[in-house]
C-alpha positions as a Markdown table, in Angstrom:
| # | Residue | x | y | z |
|---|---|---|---|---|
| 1 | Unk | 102.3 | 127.2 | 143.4 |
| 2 | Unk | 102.7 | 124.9 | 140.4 |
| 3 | Unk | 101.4 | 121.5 | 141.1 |
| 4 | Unk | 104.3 | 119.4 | 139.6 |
| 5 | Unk | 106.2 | 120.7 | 142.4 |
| 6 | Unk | 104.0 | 119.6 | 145.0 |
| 7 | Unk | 104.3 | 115.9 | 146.8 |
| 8 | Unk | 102.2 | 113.8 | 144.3 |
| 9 | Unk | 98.9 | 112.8 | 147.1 |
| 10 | Unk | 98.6 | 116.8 | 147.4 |
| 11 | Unk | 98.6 | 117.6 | 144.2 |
| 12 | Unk | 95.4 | 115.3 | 143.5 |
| 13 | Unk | 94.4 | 116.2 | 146.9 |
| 14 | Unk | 90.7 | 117.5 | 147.3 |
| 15 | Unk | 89.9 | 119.9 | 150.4 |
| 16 | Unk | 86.4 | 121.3 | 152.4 |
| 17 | Unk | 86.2 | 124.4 | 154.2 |
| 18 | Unk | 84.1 | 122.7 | 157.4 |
| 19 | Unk | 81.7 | 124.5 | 159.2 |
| 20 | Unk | 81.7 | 122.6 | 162.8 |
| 21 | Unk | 78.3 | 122.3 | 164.4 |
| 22 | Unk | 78.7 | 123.5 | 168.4 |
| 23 | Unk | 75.9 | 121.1 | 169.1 |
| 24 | Unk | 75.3 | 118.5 | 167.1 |
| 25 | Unk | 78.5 | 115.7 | 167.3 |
| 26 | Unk | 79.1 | 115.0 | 163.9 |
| 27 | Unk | 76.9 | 117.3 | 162.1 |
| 28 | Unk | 78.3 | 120.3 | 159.6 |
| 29 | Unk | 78.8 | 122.3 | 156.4 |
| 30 | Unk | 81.1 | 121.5 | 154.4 |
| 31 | Unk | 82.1 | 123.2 | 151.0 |
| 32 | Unk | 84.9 | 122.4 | 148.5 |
| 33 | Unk | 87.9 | 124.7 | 148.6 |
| 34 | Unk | 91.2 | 124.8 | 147.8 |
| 35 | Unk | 94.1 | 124.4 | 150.4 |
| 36 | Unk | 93.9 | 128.2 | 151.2 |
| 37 | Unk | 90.0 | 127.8 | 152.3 |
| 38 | Unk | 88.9 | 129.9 | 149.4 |
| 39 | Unk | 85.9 | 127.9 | 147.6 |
| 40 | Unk | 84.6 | 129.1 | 144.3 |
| 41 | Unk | 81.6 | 131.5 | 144.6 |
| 42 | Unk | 80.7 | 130.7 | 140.9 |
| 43 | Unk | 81.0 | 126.7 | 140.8 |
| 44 | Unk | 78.1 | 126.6 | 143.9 |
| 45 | Unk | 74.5 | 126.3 | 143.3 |
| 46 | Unk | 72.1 | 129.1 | 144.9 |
| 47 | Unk | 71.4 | 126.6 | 147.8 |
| 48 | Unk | 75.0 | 126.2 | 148.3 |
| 49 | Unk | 75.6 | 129.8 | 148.4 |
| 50 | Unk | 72.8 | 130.5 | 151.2 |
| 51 | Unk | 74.4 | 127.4 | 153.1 |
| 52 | Unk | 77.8 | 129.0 | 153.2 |
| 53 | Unk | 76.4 | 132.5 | 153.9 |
| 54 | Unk | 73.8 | 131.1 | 156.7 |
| 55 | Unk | 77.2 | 129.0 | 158.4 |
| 56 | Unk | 79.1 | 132.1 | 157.6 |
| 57 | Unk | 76.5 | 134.2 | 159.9 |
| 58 | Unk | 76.2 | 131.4 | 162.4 |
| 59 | Unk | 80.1 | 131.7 | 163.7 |
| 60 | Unk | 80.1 | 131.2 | 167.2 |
| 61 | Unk | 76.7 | 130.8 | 167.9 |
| 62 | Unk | 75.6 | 127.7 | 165.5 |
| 63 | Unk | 78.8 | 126.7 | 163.9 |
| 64 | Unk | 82.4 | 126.9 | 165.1 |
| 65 | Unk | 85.0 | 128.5 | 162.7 |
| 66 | Unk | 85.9 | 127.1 | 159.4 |
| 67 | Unk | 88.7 | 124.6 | 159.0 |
| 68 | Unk | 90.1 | 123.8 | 156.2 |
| 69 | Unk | 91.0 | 119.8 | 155.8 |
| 70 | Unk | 91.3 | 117.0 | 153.3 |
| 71 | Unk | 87.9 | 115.8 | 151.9 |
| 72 | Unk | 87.2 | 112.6 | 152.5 |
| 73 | Unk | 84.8 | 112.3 | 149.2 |
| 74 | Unk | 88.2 | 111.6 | 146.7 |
């Protein structure tokens, strides 16, 4: 989608693919990403990377699944 035709706070929108903890209120991963959920692999440092792959592995028994939602760091 071309950004000049999207509503002009999306188009400068930033988003996170969150990783939920089950058990800690207010705790989680969260990982920039675009409004599809896909982040950039490439862009993330090694400790990013093994973040995302450890939440990644946790599904369901650490972490709920990911959401994708607007990132509150503009």
């Amino acid at each position: 989608m071309i950004a000049d035709s999207l509503p002009a706070a999306e188009s400068i929108a930033r988003y996170e693919l969150r990783f939920q903890s089950l058990f800690h209120t207010g705790r989680a991963l969260t990982f920039p990403c675009d409004r599809q959920g896909e982040v950039q692999w490439d862009a993330m440092t090694e400790g990013a990377r093994a973040n995302f792959l450890r939440a990644q592995g946790s599904v369901g028994r650490e972490f709920a699944s990911p959401a994708v939602r607007l990132s509150d760091l503009h």
